[in-house]
N, C-alpha and C positions, 0 to 999 in steps of 0.2 A: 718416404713411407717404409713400414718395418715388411722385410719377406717372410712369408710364410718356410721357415727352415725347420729343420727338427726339432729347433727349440725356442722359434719365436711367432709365437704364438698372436694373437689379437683375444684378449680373452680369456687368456692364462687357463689353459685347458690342464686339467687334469693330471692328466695324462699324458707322456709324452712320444710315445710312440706312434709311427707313422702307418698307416695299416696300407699294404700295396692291396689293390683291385684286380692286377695285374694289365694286361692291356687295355683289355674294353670295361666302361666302364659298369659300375655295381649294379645286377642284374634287376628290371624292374616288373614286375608285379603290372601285368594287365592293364588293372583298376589301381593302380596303387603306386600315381608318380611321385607322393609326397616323400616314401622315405621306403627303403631297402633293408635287406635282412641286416647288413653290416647298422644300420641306425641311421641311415645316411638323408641328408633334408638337403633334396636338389632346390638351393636355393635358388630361383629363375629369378634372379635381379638385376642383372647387367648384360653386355653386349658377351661377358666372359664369365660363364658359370662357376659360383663358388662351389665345393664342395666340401662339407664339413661334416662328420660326424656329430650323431647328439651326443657327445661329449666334449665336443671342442675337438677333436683331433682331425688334422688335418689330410684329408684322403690323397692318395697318389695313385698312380694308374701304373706305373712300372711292374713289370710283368715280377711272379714267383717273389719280388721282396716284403715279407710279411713287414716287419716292424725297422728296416733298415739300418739294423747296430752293426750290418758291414761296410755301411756308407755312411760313412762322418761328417762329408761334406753334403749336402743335398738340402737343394732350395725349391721351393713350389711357390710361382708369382704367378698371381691371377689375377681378379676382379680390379680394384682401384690402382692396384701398384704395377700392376699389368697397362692402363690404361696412360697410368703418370709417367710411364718410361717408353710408351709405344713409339717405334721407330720403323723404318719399311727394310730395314735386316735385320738379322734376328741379333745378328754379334750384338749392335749396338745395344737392343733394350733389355742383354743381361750384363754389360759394363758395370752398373753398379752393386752386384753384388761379390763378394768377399774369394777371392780368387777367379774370379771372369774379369776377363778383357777382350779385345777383340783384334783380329787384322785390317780391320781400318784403311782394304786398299783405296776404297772412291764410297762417296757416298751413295751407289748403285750397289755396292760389294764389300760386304764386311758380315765373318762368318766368326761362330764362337772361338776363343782360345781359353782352356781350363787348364790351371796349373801350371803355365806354360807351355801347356800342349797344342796344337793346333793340327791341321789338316788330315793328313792319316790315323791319327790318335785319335782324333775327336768324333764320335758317331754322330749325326744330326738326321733325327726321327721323327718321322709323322703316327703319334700313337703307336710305340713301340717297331714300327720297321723303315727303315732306311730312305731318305732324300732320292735316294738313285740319280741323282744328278752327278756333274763332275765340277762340284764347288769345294771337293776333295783335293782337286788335281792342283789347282794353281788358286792365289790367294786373291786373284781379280777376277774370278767365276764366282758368281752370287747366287744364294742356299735359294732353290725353287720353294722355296717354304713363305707366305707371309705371315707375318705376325698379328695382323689386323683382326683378323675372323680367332683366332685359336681362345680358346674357353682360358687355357692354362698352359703355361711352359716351366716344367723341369727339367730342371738341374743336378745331373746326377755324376759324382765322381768317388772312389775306391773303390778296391776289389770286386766289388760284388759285381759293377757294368760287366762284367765280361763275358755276362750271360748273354750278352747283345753284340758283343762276336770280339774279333780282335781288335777294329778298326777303334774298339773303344779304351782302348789301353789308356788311354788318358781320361778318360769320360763321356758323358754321354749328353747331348739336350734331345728332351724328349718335348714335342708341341703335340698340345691336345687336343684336337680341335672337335666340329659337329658336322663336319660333311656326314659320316654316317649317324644317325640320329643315336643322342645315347639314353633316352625316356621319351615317355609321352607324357606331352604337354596337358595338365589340368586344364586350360583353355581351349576355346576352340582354334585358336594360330599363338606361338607364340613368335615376338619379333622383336632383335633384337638391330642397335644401330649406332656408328662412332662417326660425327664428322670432326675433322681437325685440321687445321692452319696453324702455320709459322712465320717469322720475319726473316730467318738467316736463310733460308733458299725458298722462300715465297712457294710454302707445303700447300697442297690442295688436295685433303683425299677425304674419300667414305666408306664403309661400308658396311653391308646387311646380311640379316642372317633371320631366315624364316621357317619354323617349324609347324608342319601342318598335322594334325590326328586323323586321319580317315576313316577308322574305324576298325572292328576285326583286330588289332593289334597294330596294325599297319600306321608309320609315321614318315613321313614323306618332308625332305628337306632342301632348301636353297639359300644362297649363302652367294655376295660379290663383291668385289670390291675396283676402286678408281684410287692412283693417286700418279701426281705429278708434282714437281719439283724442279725449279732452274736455277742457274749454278748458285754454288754455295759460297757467302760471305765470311773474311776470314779476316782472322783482325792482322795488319799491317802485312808487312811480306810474304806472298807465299811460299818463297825459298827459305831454305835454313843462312841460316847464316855462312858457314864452310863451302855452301852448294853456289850463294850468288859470289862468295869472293873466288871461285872459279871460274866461273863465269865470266866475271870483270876483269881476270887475268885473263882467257880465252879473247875478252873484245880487246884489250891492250893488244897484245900478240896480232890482232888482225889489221886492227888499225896503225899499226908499226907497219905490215907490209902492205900497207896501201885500202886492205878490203873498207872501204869506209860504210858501206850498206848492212858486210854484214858483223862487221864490230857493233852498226848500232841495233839490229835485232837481237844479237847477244844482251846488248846493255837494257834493251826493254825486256827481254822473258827477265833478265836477272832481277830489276826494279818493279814488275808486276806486283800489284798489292790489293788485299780487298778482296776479290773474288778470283774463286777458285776457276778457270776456265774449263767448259768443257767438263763438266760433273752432273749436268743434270739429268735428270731420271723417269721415266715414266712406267705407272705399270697397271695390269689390269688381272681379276680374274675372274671365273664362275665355276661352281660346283653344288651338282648336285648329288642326293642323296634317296636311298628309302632303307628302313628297315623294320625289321618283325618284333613284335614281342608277344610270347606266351609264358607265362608262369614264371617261372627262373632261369628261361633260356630267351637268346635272342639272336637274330641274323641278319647284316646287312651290309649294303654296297652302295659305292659311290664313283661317281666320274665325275672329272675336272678339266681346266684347262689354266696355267700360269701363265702371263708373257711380261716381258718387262724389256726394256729398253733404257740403258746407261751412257753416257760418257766415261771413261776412261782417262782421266792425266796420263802423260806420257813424261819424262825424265827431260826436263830444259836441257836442251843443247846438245839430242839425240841426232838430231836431223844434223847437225850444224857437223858433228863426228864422224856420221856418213859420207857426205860432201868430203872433207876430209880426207876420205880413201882413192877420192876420185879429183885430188889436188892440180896433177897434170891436167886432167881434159879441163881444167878451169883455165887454168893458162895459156891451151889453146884458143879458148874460148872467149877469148877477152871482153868482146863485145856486148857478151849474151849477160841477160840480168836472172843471177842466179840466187835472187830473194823467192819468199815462194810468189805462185805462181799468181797472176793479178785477178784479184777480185775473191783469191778464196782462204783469205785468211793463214793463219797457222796449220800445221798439219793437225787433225784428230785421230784419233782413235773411239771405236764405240762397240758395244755389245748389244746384240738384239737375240734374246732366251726365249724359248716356249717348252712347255711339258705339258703333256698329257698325261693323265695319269687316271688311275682306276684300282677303288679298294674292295675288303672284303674284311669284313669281320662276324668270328661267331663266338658266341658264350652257350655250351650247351651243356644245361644238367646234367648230372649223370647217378645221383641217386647217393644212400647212405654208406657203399662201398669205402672201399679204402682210397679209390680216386671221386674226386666229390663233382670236379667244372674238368670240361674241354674247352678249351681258347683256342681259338684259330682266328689268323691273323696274315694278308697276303696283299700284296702291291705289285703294279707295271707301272709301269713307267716309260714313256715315247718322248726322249729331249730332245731338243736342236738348237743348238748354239752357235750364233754367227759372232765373227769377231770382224767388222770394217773397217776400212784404213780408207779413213773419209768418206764417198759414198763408193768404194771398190771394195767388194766380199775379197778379206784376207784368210782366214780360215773358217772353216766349217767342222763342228763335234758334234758327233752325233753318238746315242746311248741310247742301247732300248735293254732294259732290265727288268727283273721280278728277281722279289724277296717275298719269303711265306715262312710262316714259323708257326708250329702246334703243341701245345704245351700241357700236360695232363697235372690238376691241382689235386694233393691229397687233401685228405678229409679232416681236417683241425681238430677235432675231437681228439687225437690221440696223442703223443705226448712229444711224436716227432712230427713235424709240420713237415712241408715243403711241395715242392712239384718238378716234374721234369721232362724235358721237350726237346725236340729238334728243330732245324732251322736252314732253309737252302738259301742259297744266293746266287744269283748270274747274271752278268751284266756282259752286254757287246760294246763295244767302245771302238769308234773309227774318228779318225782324223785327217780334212785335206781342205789342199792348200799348200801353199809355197812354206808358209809357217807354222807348219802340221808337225810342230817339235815332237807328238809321241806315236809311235806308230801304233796301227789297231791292234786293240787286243781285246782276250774276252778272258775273263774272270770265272769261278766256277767252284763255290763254297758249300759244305753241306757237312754241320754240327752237329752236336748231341750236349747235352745241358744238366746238370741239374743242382737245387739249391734246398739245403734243407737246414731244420732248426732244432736245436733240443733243449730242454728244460720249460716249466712252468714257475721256478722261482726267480727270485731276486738274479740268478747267476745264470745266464744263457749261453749257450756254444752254439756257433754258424758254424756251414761251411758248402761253399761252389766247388764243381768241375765242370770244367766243360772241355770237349774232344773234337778238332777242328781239322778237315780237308780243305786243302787250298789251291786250287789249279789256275794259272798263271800263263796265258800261253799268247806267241804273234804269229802268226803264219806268213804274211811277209817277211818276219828277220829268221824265221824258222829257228825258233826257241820257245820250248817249254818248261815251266818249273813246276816243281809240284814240292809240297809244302805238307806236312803232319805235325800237329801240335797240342802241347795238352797245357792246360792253366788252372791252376788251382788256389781258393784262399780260404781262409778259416778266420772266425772272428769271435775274441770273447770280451762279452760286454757286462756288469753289475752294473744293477737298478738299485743306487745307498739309497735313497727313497721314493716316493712316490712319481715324483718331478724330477728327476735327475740323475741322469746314464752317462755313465765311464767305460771306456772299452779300449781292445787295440784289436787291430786285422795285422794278419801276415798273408801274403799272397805272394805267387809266383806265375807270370803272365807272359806270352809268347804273341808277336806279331807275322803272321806273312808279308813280306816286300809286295808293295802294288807295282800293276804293270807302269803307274808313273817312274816309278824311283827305278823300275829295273828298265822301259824301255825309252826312256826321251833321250834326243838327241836332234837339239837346233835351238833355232832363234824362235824365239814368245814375245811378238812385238806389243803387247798389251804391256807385259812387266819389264819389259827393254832386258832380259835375262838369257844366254844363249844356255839350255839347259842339257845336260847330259848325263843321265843315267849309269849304273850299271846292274848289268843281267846277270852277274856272277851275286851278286847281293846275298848274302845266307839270312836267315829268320832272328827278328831283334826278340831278346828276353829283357825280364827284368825280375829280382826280387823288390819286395815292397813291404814296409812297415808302415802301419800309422796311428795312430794314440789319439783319443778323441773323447771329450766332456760336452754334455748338451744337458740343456735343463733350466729348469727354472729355483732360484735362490731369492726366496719370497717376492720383492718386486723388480727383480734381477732378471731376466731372459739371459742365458749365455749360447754357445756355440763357438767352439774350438777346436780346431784340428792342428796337428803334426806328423808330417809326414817324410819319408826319406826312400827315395828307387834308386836300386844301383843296377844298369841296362848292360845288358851284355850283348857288343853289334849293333847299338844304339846309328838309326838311320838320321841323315841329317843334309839338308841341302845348303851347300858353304860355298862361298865365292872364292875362287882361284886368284883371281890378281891379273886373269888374261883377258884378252880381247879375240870373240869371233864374230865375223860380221859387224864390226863396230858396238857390238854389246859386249858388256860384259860375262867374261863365263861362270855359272856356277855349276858344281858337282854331286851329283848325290857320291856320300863317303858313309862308311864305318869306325865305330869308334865306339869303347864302352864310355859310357856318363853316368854322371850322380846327381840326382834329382833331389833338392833338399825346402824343406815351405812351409812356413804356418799362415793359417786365413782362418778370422774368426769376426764374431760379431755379437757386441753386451748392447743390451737395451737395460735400461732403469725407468720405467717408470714413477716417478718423484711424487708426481701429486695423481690422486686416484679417487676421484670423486663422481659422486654419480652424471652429474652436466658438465663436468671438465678434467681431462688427463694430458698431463702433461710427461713426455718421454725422451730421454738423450738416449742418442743414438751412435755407439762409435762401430766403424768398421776395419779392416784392416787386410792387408795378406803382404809377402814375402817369399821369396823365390829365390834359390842359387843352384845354377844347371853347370857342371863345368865338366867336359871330354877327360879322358884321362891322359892325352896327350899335356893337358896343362892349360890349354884354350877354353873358349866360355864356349855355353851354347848360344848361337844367336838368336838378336831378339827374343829377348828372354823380359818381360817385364817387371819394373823397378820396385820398390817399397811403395805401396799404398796406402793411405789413411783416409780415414772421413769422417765426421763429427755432424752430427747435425741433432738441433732440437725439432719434437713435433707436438701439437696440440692440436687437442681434439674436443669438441663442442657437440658431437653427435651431425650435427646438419653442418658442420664447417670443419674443414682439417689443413691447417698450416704447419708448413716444413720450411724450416729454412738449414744450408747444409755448406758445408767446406769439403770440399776435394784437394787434395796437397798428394801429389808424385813427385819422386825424389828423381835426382838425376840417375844416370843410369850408366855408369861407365865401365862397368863391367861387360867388355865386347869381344866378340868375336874378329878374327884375320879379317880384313877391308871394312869390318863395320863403321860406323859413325859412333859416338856417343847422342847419349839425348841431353838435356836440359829441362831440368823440372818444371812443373807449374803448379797452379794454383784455380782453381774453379770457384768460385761461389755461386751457390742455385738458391731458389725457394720455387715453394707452388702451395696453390692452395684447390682445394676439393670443397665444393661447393653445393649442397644435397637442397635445394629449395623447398621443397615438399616433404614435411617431413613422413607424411602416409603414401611416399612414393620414394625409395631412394634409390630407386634404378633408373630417375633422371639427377644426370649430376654434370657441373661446368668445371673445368679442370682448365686451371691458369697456370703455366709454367713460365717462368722467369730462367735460363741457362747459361752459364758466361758471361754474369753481370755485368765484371768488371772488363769485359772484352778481352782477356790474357790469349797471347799467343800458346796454344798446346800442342804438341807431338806427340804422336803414340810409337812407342820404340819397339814394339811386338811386330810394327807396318813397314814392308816393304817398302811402302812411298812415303817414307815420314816424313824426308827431308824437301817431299813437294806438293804436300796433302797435308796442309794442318787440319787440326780440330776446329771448329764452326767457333764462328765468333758470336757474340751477345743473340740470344735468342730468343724470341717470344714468341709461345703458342697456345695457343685456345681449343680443347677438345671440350664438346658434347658430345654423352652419352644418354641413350634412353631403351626403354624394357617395354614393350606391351604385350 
């Protein structure tokens, strides 16, 4: 299915500008849920509200970006393509679009990667403020975020995110969800609801989302969801190739000195095939909400609770490395049978998450002044993160955070737009446990912002600043950093006609070191990685270029970007070549890098008839990150391409589609290379009613052909493939 991006449209809108809401969404009128001052028709037809303007344009809720010609990249997926990609991490259900991929540690944990950016670069948002989780820190801690309930999730990357702090240097996803209500519902409840199943890890989930009017202005909300999932089916081997003829050397070598027990547990993890061991997943949540509305202002709050529960893969032949250091007491030990222990299997690893969490949001009039809306915007956050090494608590993380941000919108009437805001952030952060690689620390952020526009013709000038304190401190290693930073971008875009914008941004963007990269130091038995920090770390820069066409060329949708960063102090976590603790080590290092990428995406539609449209769809991106030592950046993801056709009947929509990744051997000191593959999907959307299409059956077909796939961006690629052949069944419905 096509993504709603700057310039793909469903509908061929008009116009092609994106109009920001800024956080909360478009104010609503008492009596008057159908449509907003902006023109806006909250279409209540799905589990995941559309929202379109009465022109076709597509709304976004991103704070202060009026029309987005500083963001060239930026996608908004909701309603059906929202639904056709739904997965229980967020990374996965934006994989398919045009520079997104994901980290792909387990299928409990996979969080976005934009442009090749991932973890500290990448922000991940609930309605404009921060996860507060620590699915930042390491790439096997999963985004407390679900996908299931959220209205819409964008995708937002260039200059302009950095109004959303530094973490976002690489980009931003922002999920939008309804814990706080954002209208009142023309009915007396509105409710909305997704069940869905799979074959490749036997999915069972659901969930609901109930909107009540009370009266007075007063809208009152509830919202839950279930799902579960056991291990995941993978087509033939789940080792790489390189990783089991390791392996098979390791049993050779044992079974030469006699170990015959454990040459053959070597040769079974190495011949394992079919299922993923040890990856399945459970999770659950509930949130409630209420909020106000009168006239053009509104105010409201919401409490929650996430938990989820993951397996974790562990690196074959971790345990067997161990033993290993302790070779002599074997020898003493002649006797003793040192397979594991009887009756419990191989060793696990697992994760068990909970967050509590608690919002605020207000949109308050402020009249025909030169400031027109106050937005205010605030989150806590109460995590707790257990990692177990079977049923023994190995470590425990704990984080209790708030982020608040208030942002004053000038009055569009004039001929400079824009608005400008501040933004705190503070997070505690402790770690214990034998495996408590980071020591506590607490974070301590408070910005200044602002973003404005100028011109009324065909030729517009942007431009951001924003001005960023950053305190970084451990009291047990007795170090503190403190951080000052300013980032600034400018963007100039031409509208040559009605439907179609050309532009480029220059930006110049500044990172603070998080207390990961300046304070770890140990073993992270989840990622088998001994990690090590350093607290001398200075602040990563970067300039930034990027040239960008979106629009529509009669029955053409295009979208294109090019882009190029060159980082100064570029932070990077790189593998040494050592062993501590029988893991291997890696280092947080400095280095400047060149960031260089195009991702873009043409729709045609061919045939355009009133009972039938038929549309090609190709996609694409490309990435080269290289140190200026000479080295690459690792896991850096390969050439992508995708091709698919779709047709449309109104009450039926068929996709059928090609996935093709290139190999990928441009690697980093101890990396692997990858080996490409090849996907074939289809699906089909199913609207039976045709005076009803907020019930619909969504049949997905994934991995037809069963192809082995790796994701080279994944820490565990070489023992976590991609899911083999998959079929799944969602309904949805609207009352």
């Amino acid at each position: 299915m096509l993504y709603h991006t700057v310039s793909l449209r469903r509908g061929l809108a008009t116009s092609i500008s994106l109009i920001a809401l800024t956080q909360a969404a478009p104010t609503i009128a008492q009596d008057a849920p159908a449509q907003d001052e902006a023109g806006v028709t909250s279409a209540e037809d799905d589990l995941h509200n559309r929202r379109i303007a009465a022109d076709g344009t597509i709304i976004v809720s991103a704070e202060a970006l009026r029309e987005f010609d500083l963001l060239a990249g930026t996608d908004v997926i909701e309603g059906e393509e929202l639904d056709a990609n739904m997965d229980g991490q967020l990374g996965e259900v934006l994989t398919s679009i045009p520079g997104v991929t994901a980290t792909g540690f387990a299928p409990g944990a996979s969080r976005p990667i934009l442009r090749g950016f991932s973890g500290e670069r990448v922000k991940v948002l609930v309605d404009g403020i921060g996860a507060i989780d620590v699915s930042n820190t390491s790439a096997d801690h999963a985004v407390s975020i679900d996908p299931l309930t959220a209205e819409s999730i964008e995708v937002l990357r260039g200059p302009a995110v950095l109004l959303y702090g530094s973490q976002a240097i690489g980009g931003a996803v922002n999920v939008i969800d309804k814990r706080i209500p954002r209208r009142i519902p023309a009915e007396d409840f509105h409710l909305d609801a997704l069940v869905r199943a799979d074959t490749v890890k036997d999915l069972r989930e659901g969930g609901a989302s109930l909107d009540v009017p009370l009266g007075g202005g007063f809208v009152v909300h509830a919202d839950g969801l279930y799902r579960h999932t056991d291990d995941l089916e993978v087509p033939g081997f789940v080792l790489s190739e390189d990783l089991r003829a390791d392996l098979l050397a390791d049993a050779a070598e044992e079974e030469d000195e006699g170990h015959l027990e454990e040459a053959e547990e070597l040769r079974e993890v190495a011949n394992a095939s079919d299922t993923l061991f040890n990856s399945g997943t459970e999770t659950w949540s509930a949130n409630g909400g209420l909020a106000f509305f009168r006239n053009d202002s509104s105010l409201g709050v919401s409490v929650g609770v996430y938990d989820t529960f993951y397996g974790v893969p562990i690196l074959p032949g971790a345990h067997h490395h161990h033993e290993e250091e302790g070779e002599e007491d074997h020898e003493d030990h002649e006797g003793e049978d040192h397979s594991e222990a009887e009756g419990e299997g191989p060793e696990t690893v697992s994760i068990g998450l909970r967050q509590y969490r608690a919002d605020m949001r207000g949109d308050i009039l402020l009249g025909d002044g030169f400031f027109e809306r106050l937005k205010i915007r605030a989150g806590y956050s109460d995590y707790t993160h257990t990692e177990f090494e079977g049923d023994e608590v190995g470590t425990v993380f704990d984080v209790q955070g708030i982020e608040a941000r208030a942002e004053l919108l000038q009055n569009q009437d004039g001929i400079l737009r824009g608005s400008i805001g501040t933004q705190y952030y503070f997070r505690d952060f402790a770690a214990e446990g034998a495996e408590a690689y980071v020591a506590p620390s607490r974070t301590e952020q408070i910005s200044f912002f602002t973003l404005q526009e100028y011109g009324n013709g065909p030729l517009q000038l942007e431009g951001a600043l924003r001005y960023e304190m950053t305190d970084v401190d451990s009291v047990p290693l007795g170090i503190e950093r403190d951080f000052d930073s300013v980032s600034g971008a400018v963007g100039l875009a031409y509208q040559a006609t009605p439907s179609f914008r050309t532009g480029v941004n220059l930006s110049r963007v500044a990172r603070a070191p998080s207390a990961e990269e300046l304070f770890s130091e140990g073993p992270h038995i989840a990622t088998q990685q001994f990690e090590i920090g350093d607290p001398d770390l200075s602040m990563e820069k970067a300039w930034g270029v990027e040239l960008f066409a979106r629009g529509s060329l009669g029955p053409v949708d295009l979208s294109v970007a090019a882009y190029r960063s060159w980082f100064d102090d570029y932070i990077y976590l790189s593998e040494t070549g050592l062993e501590e603790d029988g893991l291997p080590v890696f280092e947080y290092l400095q280095q400047d890098a060149t960031y260089t990428g195009v991702e873009g995406q043409i729709a045609w539609t061919f045939i355009d008839t009133p009972g039938f449209d038929l549309t090609a769809d190709l996609r694409g991106e490309y990435i080269d990150a290289e140190l200026d030592n000479g080295f690459n950046v690792p896991r850096i993801p390969p050439l992508g391409l995708t091709g698919a056709l779709e047709a449309d009947t109104g009450n039926l929509t068929l996709r059928g589609e090609v996935e093709w990744f290139d190999d990928q051997n441009d690697v980093a000191p101890f990396e692997t290379a990858t080996e490409g593959f090849t996907f074939v999907n289809a699906s089909a959307t199913w609207r039976p009613l045709a005076s009803d299409p907020a019930l619909a059956v969504i049949l997905k077909a994934e991995n037809i052909f069963d192809e082995e796939g790796r994701r080279h961006s994944s820490f565990t690629k070489d023992f976590v493939p991609l899911p083999g052949r998959n079929i799944s069944v969602a309904v949805r419905m609207s009352l």
